[in-house]
ROLO-124820 format. One line per field, with one value per residue: y, z, x of N, C-alpha, C in turn. Coordinates in pm, 1 decimal. Atoms other than C-alpha are relative to their C-alpha. Example, Ala and Ser with C-alpha at 12.3 -4.5 7.8 and 13.67 -1.06 7.14 Angstrom:
residues 2
n_Y = (-119.0	-119.0)
n_Z = (0.0	-6.0)
n_X = (89.0	-82.0)
ca_Y = (-450.0	-106.0)
ca_Z = (780.0	714.0)
ca_X = (1230.0	1367.0)
c_Y = (120.0	109.0)
c_Z = (0.0	73.0)
c_X = (90.0	-77.0)
END
This chain:
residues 278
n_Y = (106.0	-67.4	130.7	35.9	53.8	81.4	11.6	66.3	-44.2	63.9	1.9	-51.9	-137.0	-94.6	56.6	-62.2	-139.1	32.1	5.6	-119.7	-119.5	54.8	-16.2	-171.4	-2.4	42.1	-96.3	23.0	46.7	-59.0	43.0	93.9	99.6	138.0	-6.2	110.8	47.2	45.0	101.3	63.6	119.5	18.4	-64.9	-71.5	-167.2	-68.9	-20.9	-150.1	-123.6	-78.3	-89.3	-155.1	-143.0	-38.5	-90.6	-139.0	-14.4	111.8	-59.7	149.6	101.2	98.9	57.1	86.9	160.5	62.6	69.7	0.2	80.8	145.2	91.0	-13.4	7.1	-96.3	-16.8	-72.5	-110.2	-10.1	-58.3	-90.5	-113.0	-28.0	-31.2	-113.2	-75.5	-78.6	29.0	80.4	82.3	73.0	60.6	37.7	-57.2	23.3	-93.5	-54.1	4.5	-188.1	-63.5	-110.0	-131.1	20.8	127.6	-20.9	-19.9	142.3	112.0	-39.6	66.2	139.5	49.4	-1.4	69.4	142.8	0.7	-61.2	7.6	82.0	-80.0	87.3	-88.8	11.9	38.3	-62.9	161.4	6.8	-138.4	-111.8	23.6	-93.2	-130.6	-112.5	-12.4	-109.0	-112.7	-35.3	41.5	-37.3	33.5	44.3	-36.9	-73.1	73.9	24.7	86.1	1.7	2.4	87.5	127.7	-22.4	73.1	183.4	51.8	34.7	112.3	-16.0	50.7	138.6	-93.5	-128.9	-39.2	-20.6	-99.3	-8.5	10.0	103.0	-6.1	118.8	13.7	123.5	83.5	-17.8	87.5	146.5	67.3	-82.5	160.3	6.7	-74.1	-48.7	-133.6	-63.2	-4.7	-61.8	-166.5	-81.1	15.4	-62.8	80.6	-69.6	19.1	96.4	133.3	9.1	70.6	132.7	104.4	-9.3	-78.5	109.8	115.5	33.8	178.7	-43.6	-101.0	16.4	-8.6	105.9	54.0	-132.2	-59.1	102.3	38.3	-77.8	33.1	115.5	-48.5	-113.1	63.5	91.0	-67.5	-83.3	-131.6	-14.5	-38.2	-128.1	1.1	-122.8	-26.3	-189.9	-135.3	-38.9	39.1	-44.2	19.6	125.1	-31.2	135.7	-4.2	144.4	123.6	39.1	165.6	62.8	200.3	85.4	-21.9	183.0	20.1	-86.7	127.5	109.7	-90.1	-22.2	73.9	1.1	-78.9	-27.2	59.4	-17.8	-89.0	-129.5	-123.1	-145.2	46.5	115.7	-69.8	-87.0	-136.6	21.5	6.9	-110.5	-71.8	43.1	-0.7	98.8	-126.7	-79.7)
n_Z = (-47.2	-34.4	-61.4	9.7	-102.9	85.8	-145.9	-66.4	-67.9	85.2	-122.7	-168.8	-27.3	-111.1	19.0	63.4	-12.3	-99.8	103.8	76.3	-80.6	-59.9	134.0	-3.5	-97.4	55.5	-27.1	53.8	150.6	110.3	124.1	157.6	-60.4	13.9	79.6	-57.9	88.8	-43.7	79.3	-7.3	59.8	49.7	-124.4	76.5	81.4	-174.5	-30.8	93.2	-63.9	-98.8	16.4	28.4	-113.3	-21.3	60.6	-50.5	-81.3	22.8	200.3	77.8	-62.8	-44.3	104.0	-14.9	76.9	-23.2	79.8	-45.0	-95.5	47.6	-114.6	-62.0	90.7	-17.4	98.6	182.7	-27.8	-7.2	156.1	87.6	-23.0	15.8	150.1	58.5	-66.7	47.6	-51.4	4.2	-104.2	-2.6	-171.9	-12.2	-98.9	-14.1	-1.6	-128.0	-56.4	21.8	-20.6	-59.2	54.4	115.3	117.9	153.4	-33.0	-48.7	83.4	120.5	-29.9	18.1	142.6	19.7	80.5	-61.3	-151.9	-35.4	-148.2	-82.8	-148.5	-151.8	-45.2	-150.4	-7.4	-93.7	-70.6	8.2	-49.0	77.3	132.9	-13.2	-67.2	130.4	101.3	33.3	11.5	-134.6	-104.2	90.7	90.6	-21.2	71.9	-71.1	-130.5	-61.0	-40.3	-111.2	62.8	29.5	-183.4	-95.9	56.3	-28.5	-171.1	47.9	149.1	146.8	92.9	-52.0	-25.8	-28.1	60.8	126.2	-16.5	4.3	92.8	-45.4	117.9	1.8	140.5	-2.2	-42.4	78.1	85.5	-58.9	50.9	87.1	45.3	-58.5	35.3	-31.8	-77.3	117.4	-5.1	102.3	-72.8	-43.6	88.3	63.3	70.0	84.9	143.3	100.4	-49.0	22.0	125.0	-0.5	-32.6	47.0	-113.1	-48.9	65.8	31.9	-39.7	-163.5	1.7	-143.8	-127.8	9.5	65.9	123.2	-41.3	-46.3	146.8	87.3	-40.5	11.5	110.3	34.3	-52.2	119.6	107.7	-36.4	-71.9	-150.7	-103.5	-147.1	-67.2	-7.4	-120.1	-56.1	154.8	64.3	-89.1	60.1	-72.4	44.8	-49.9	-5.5	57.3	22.9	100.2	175.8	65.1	3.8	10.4	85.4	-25.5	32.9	157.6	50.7	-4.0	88.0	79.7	-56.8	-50.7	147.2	31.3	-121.4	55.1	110.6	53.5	99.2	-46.4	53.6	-29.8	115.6	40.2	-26.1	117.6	140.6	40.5	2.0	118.0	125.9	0.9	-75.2	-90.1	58.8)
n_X = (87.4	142.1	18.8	178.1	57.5	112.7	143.7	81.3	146.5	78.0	124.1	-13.6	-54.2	-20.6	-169.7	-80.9	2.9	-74.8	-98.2	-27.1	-81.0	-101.0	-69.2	49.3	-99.7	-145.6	-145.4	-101.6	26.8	37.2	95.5	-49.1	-54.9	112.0	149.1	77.6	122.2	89.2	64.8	127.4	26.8	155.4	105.8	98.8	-37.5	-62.9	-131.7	-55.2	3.8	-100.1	-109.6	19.2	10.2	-159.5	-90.7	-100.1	-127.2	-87.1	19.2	-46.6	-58.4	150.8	113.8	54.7	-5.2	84.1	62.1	130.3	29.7	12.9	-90.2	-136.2	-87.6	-114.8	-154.9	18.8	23.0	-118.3	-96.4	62.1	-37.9	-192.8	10.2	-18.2	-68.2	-77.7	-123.6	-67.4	5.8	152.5	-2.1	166.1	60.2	114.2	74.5	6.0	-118.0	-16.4	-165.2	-45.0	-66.0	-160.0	-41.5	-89.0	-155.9	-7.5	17.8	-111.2	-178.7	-40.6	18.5	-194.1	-1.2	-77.0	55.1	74.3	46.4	139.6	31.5	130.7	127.6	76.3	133.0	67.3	122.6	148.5	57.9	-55.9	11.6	132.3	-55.5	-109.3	45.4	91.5	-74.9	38.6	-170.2	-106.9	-100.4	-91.9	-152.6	-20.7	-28.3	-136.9	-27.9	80.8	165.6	0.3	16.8	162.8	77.2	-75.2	11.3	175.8	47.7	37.3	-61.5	-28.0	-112.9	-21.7	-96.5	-45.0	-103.7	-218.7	-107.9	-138.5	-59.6	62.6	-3.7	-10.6	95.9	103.0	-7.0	-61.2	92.2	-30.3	58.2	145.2	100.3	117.7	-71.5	65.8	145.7	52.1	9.9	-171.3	-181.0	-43.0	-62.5	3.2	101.1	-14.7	33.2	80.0	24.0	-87.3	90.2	147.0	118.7	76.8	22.0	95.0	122.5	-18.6	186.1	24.2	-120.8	-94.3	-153.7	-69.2	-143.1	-110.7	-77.3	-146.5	-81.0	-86.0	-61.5	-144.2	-124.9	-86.1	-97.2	-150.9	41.1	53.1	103.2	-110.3	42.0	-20.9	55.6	-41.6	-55.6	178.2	88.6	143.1	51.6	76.6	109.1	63.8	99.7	6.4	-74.0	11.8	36.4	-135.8	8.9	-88.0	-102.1	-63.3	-53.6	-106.4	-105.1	-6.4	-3.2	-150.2	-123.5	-50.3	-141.9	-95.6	-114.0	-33.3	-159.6	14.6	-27.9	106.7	182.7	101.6	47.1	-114.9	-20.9	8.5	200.0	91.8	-19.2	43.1	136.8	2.6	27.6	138.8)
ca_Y = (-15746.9	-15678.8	-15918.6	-16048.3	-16132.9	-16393.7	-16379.8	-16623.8	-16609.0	-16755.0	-16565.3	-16413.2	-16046.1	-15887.7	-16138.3	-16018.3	-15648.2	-15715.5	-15875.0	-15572.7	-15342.5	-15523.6	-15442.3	-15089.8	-15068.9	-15177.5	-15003.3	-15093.4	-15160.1	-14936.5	-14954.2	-15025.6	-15309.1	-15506.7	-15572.5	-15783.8	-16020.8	-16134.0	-16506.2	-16556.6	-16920.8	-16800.0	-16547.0	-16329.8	-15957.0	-15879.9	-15971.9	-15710.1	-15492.8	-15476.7	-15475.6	-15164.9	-14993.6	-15055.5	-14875.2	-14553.1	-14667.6	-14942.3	-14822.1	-15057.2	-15250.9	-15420.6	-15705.8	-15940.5	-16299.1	-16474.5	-16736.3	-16890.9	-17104.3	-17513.4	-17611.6	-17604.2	-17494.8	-17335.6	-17473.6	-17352.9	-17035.6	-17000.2	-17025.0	-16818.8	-16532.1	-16614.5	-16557.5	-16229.8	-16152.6	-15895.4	-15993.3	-16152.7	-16343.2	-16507.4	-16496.3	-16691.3	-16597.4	-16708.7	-16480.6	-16468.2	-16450.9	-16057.3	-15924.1	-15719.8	-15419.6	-15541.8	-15858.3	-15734.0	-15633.6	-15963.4	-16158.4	-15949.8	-16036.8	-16366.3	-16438.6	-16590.3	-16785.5	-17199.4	-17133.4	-17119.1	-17002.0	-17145.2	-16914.1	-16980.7	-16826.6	-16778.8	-16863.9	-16621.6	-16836.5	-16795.4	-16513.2	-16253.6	-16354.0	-16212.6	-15919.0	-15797.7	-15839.5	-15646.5	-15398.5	-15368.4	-15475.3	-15275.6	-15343.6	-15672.6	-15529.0	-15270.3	-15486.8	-15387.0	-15627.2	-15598.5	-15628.4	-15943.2	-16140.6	-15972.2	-16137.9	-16485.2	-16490.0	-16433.4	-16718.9	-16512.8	-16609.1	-16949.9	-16746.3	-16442.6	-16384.3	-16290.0	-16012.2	-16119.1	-16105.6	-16361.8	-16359.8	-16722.4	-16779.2	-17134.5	-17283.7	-17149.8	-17422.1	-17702.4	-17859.4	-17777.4	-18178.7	-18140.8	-18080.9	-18071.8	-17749.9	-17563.9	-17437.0	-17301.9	-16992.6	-16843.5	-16904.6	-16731.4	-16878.2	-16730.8	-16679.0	-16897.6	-17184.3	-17176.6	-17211.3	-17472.4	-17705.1	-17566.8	-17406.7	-17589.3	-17926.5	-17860.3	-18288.2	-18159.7	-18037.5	-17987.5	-17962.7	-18134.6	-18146.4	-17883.3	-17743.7	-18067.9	-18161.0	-17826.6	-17893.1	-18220.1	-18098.4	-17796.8	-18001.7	-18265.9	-17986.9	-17866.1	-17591.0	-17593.7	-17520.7	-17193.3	-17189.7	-16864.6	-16855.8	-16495.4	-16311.0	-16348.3	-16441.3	-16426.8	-16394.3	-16695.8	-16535.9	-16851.3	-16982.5	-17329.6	-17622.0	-17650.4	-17962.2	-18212.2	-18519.5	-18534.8	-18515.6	-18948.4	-18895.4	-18594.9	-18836.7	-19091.3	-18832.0	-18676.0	-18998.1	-19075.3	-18806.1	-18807.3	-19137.7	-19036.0	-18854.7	-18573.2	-18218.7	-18006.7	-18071.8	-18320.0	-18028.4	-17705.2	-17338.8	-17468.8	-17602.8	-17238.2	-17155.4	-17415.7	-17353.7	-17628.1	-17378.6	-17240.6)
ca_Z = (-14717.8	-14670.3	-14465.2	-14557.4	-14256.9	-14423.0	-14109.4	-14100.4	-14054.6	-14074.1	-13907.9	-13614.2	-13682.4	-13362.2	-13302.7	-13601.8	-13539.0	-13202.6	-13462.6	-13673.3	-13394.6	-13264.9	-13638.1	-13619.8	-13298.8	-13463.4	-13344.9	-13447.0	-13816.5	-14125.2	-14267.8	-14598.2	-14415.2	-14429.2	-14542.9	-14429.5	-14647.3	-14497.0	-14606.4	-14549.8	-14584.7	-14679.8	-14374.7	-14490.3	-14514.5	-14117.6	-14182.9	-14510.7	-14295.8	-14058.1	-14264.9	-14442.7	-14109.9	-14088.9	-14391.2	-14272.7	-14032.6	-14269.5	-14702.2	-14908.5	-14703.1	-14633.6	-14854.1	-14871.5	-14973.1	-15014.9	-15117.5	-15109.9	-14806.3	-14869.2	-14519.8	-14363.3	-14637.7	-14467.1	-14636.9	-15001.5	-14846.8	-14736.7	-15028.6	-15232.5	-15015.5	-15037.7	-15390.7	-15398.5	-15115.1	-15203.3	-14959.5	-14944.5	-14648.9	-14523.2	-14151.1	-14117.6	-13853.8	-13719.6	-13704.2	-13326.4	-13226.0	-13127.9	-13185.3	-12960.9	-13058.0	-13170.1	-13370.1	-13723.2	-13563.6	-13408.6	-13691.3	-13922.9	-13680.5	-13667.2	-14023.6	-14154.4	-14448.8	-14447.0	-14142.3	-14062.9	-13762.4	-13502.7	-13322.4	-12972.5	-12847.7	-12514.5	-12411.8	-12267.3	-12033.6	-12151.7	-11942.5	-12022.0	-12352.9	-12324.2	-12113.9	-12390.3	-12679.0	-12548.4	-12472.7	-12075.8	-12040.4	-12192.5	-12531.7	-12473.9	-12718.0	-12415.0	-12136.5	-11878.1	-11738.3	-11399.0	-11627.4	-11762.9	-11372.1	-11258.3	-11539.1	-11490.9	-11094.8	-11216.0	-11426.1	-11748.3	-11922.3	-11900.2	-11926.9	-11755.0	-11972.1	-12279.3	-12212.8	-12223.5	-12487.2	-12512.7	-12796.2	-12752.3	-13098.7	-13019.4	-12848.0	-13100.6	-13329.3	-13132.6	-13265.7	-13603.4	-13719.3	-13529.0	-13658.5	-13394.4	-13306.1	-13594.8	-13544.0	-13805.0	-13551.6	-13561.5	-13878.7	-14044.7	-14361.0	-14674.0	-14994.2	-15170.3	-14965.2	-14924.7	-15328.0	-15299.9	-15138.3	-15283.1	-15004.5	-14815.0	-14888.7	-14994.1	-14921.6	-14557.0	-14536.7	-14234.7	-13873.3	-13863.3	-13946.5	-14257.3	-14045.2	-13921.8	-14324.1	-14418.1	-14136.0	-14246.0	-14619.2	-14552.7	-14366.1	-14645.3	-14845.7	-14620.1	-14413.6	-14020.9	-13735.9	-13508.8	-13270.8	-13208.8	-12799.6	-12595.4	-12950.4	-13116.0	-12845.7	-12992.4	-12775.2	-12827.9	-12777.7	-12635.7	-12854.7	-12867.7	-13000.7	-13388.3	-13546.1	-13505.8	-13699.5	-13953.5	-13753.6	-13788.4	-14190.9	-14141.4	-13945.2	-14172.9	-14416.9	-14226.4	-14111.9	-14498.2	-14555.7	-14254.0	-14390.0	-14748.9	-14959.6	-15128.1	-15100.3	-15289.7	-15207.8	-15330.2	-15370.2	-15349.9	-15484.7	-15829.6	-15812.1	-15778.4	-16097.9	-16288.2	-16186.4	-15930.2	-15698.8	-15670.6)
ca_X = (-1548.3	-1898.5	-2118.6	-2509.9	-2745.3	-2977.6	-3325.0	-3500.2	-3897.9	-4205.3	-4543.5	-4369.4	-4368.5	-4317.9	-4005.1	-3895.9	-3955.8	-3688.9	-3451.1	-3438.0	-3402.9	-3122.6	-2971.0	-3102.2	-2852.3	-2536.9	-2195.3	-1886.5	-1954.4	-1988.9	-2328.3	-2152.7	-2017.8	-2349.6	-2688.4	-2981.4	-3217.4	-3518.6	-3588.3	-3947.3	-4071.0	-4418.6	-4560.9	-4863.2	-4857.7	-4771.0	-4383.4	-4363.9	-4548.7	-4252.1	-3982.5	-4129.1	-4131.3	-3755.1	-3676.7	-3619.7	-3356.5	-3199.5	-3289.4	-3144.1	-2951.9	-3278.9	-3423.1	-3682.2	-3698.2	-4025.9	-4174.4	-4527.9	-4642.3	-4609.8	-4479.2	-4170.1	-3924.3	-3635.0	-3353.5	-3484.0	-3614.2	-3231.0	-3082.9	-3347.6	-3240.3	-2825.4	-2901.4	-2958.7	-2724.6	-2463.2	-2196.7	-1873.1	-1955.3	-2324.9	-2394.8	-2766.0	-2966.7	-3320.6	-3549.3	-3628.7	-3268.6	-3186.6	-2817.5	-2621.9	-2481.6	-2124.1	-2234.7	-2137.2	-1834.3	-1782.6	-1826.1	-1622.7	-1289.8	-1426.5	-1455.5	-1099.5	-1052.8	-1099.4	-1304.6	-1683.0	-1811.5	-2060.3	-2208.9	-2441.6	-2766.1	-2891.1	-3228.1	-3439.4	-3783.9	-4135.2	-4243.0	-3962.8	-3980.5	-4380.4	-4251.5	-3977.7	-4200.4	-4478.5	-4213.2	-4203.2	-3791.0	-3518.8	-3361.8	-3163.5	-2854.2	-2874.0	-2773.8	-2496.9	-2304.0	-2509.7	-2834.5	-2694.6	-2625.5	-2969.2	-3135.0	-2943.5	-3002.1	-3409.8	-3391.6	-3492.5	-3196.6	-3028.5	-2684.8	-2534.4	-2231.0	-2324.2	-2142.2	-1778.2	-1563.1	-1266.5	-1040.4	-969.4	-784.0	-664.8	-932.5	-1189.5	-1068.2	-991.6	-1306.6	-1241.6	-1423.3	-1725.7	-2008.2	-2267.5	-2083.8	-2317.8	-2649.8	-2794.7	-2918.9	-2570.3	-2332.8	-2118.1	-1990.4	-1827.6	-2021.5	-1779.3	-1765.4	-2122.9	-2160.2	-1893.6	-2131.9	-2460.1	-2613.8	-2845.2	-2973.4	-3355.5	-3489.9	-3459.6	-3844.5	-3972.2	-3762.8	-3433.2	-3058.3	-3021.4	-2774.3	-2614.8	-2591.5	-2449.9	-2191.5	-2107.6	-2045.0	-1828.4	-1594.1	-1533.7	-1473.9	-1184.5	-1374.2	-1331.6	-1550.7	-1424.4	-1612.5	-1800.2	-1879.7	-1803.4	-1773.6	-2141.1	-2374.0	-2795.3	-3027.6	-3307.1	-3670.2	-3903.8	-4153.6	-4320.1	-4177.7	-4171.2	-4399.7	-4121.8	-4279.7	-4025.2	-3763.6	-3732.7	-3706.6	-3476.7	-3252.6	-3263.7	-3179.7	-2860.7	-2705.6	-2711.8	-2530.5	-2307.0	-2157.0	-2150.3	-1913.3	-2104.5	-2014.4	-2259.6	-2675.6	-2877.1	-3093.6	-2904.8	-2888.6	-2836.9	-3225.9	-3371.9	-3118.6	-3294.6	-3613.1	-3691.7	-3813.1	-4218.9)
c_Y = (58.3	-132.1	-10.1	-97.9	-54.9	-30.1	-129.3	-29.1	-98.2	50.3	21.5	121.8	53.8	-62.8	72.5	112.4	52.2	-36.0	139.1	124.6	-22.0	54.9	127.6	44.9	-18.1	112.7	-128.2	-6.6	104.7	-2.3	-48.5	-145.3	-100.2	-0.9	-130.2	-39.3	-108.3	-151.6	-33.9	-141.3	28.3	87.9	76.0	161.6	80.8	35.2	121.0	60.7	62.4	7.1	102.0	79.5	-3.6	57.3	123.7	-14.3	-110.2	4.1	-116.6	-104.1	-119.0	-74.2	-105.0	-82.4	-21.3	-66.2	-141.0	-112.5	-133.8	-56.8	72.6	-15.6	73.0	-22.2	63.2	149.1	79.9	59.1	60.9	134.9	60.5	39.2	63.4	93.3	43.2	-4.8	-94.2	-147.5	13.2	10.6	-56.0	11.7	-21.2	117.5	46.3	-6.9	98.9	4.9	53.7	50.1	-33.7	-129.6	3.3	8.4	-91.0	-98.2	55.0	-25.5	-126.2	-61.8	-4.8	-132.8	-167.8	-23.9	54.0	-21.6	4.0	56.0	-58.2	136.8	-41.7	5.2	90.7	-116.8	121.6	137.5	129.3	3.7	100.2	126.2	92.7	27.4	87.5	125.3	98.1	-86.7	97.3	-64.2	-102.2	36.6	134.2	-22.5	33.1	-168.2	-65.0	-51.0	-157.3	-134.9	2.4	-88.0	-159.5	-40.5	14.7	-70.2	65.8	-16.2	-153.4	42.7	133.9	88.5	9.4	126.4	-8.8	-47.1	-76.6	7.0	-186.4	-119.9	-158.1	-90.6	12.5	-129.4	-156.3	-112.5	-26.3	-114.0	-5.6	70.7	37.1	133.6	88.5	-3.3	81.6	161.8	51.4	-54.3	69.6	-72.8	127.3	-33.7	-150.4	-99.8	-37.8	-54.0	-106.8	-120.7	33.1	23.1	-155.5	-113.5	-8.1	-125.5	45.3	100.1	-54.5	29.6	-63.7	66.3	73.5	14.9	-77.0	-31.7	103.9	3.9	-61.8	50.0	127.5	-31.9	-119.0	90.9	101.7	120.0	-55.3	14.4	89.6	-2.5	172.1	64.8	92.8	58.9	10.5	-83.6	60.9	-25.0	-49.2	73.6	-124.6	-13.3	-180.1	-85.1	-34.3	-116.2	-73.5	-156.5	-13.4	-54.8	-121.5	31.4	109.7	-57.1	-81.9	48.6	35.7	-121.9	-108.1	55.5	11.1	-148.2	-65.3	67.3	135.2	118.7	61.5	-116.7	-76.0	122.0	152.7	129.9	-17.8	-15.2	102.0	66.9	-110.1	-18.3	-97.5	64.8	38.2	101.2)
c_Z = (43.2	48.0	-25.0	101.4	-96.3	157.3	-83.9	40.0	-72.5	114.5	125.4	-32.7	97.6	52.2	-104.6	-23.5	136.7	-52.8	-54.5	132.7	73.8	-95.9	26.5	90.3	-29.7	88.5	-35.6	-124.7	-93.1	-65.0	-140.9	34.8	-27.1	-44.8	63.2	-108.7	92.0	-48.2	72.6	-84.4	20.0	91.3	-90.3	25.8	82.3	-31.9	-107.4	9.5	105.2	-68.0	-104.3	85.2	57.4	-131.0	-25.3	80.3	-135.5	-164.7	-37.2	18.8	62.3	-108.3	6.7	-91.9	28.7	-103.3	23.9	134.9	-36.0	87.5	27.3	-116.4	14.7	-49.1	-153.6	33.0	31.6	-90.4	-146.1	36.0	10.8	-153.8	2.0	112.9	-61.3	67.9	-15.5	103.9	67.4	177.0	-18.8	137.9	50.3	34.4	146.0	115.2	-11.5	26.6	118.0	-64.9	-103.6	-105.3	-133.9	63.5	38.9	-61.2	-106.4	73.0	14.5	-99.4	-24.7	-142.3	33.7	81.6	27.3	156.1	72.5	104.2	105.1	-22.5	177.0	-27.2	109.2	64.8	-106.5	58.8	-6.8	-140.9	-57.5	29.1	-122.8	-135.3	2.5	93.9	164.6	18.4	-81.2	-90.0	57.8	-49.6	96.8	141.9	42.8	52.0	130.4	-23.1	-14.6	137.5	-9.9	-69.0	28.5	116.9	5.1	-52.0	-115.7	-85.6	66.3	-8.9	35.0	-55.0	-104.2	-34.4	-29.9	-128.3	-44.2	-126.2	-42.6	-125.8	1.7	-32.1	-113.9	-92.6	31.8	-83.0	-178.1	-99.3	31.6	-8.3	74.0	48.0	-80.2	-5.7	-103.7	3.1	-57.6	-131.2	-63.4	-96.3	-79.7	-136.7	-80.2	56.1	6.5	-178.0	-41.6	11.7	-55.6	62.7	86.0	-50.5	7.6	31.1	111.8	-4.5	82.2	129.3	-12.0	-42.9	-118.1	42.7	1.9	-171.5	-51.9	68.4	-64.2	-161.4	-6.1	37.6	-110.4	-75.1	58.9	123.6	175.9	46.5	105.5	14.7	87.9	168.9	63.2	-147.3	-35.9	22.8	-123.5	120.4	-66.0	47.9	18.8	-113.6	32.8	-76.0	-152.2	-9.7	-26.7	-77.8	-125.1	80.8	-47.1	-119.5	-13.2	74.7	-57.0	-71.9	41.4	-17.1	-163.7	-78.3	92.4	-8.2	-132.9	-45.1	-138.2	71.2	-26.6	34.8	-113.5	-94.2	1.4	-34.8	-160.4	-50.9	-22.3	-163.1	-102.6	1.3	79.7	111.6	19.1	92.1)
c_X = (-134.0	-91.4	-191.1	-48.3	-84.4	-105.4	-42.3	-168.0	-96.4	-123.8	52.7	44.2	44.5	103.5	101.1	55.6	152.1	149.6	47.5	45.5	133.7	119.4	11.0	107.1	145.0	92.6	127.3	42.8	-31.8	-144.2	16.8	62.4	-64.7	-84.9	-71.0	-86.6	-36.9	-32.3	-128.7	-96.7	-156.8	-91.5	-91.1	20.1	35.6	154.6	15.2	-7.0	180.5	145.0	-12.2	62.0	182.6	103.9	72.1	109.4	113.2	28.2	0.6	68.9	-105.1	-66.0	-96.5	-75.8	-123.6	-55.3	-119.8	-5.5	-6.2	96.3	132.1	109.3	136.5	99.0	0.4	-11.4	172.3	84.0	-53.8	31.7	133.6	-22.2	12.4	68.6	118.4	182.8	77.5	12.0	-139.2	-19.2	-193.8	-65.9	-137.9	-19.6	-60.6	128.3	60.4	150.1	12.7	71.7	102.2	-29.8	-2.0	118.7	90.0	12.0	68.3	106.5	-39.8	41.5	185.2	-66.8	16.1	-86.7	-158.9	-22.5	-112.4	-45.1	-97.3	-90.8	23.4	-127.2	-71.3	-137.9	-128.5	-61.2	84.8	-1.3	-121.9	-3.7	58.6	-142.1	-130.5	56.5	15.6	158.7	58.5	71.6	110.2	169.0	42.0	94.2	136.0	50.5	-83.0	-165.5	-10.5	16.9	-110.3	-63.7	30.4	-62.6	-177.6	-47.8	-79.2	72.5	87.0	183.6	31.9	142.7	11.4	36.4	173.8	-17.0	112.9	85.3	24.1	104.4	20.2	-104.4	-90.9	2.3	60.8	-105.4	-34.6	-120.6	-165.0	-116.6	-141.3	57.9	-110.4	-111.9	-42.2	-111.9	73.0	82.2	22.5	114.8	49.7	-81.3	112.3	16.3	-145.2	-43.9	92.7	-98.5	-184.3	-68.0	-54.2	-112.6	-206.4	-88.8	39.5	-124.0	-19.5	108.5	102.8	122.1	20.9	128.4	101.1	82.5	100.8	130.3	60.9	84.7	117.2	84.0	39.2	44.0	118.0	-12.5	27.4	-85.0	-0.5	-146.5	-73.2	-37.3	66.0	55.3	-113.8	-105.4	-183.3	-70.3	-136.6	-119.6	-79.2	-112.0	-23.8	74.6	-1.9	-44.2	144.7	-28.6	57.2	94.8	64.6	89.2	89.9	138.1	91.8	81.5	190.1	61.5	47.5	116.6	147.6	107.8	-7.3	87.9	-9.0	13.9	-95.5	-132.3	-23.6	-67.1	19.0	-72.6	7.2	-109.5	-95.6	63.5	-79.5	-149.3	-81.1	-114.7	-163.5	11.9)
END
């Protein structure tokens, strides 16, 4: 089993540079274990600068997706970069959402057949957020347990336990139906369920519900929802609010699909094999 991080980005190098070192940090995991591809929905020549500068720690396990600027295209950008991922299993990942150490490791005992999983973030505030990035806190994938209260009881994170561990196996799947469980931060699917349903659903331009849709579709086609909370915590760097004025028509859009009865995308992974794609 080998596992492909699909990032996330758009014009936030130095988020993304935080990402990668979070990667760069790994333990528990094989380097043959994994691989990262960059999906860039269009940034200019900053983000290729930085993941150059992570190819001495990372080679070829490092790739990057891009494709030209024309708005908010993250679900195509998505699945232009599952394309040429190499693994048996997909974890997706925004781009200002920094690992800790064990989360390959974490997400390879999560991963089970039948079953994707929904991982959480924590939310760092606004002014540590500024702090870390211009490089005046310690490495969050560093954090003792003591690091992780102190920060909580400072209000720089909005949780102080993303430290524990839980195994959990039950509970994880109590929810197994529910799809707001699934952020599209944090999942870890497998490659072939993913091309089951066709990746992500392309008419979802702009902010909105991608995620909620690819929820709703992997569960008609049989998939669960484990639940991935104390196992593969992200830590959320702040940023402003994303232009939200689709959100109505990406609504509209979901609750279409949410009581319909298609599995695979309107507009899918299949659209970039037939050329659909710019």
């Amino acid at each position: 089993m080998k596992i492909s991080v699909v990032i996330s980005t758009y014009n936030r190098p130095d988020a993304l540079a935080a990402v990668l070192a979070g990667f760069a940090a790994q333990r528990g995991a094989e380097p043959s274990d994994w691989e990262i591809v960059i999906a860039d929905d269009g940034s200019d020549s900053r983000t290729a600068d930085v993941v150059e500068s992570f190819r001495p720690q990372l080679g070829d396990r490092l790739q990057h997706a891009w494709h030209e600027d024309k708005g908010f295209r993250l679900a195509e950008i998505r699945n232009l970069a599952a394309r040429l991922a190499r693994g048996d299993y997909l974890v997706f990942l925004d781009g200002d959402c920094v690992p800790q150490r064990d989360f390959i490791a974490c997400h390879l005992a999560l991963a089970e057949p039948g079953w994707v999983v929904a991982g959480n973030r924590v939310l760092l505030s606004e002014p540590f957020t500024r702090d870390y990035l211009a490089g005046r806190s310690a490495p969050v994938f560093c954090w003792s347990r003591f690091a992780w209260l102190s920060h909580r009881a400072g209000r720089r994170v909005n949780n102080g336990l993303g430290w524990l561990r839980l195994p959990l196996r039950a509970w994880r799947k109590e929810r197994r139906a529910d799809w707001k469980l699934l952020r599209g931060c944090n999942i870890g699917v497998w490659k072939a369920d993913y091309l089951a349903v066709d990746g992500f659903d392309a008419t979802f331009s702009g902010w909105g519900y991608e995620d909620s849709d690819f929820a709703v579709r992997l569960i008609r086609h049989g998939i669960g929802i484990k639940n991935g909370r104390f196992a593969v915590p992200v830590l959320h760097l702040w940023h402003k609010e994303n232009d939200r004025s689709f959100q109505g028509e990406n609504w509209e859009r979901f609750e279409a699909s949410l009581h319909g009865s298609h599995v695979r995308a309107l507009r899918g992974l299949s659209s970039l094999e037939e050329g659909t794609v710019g």
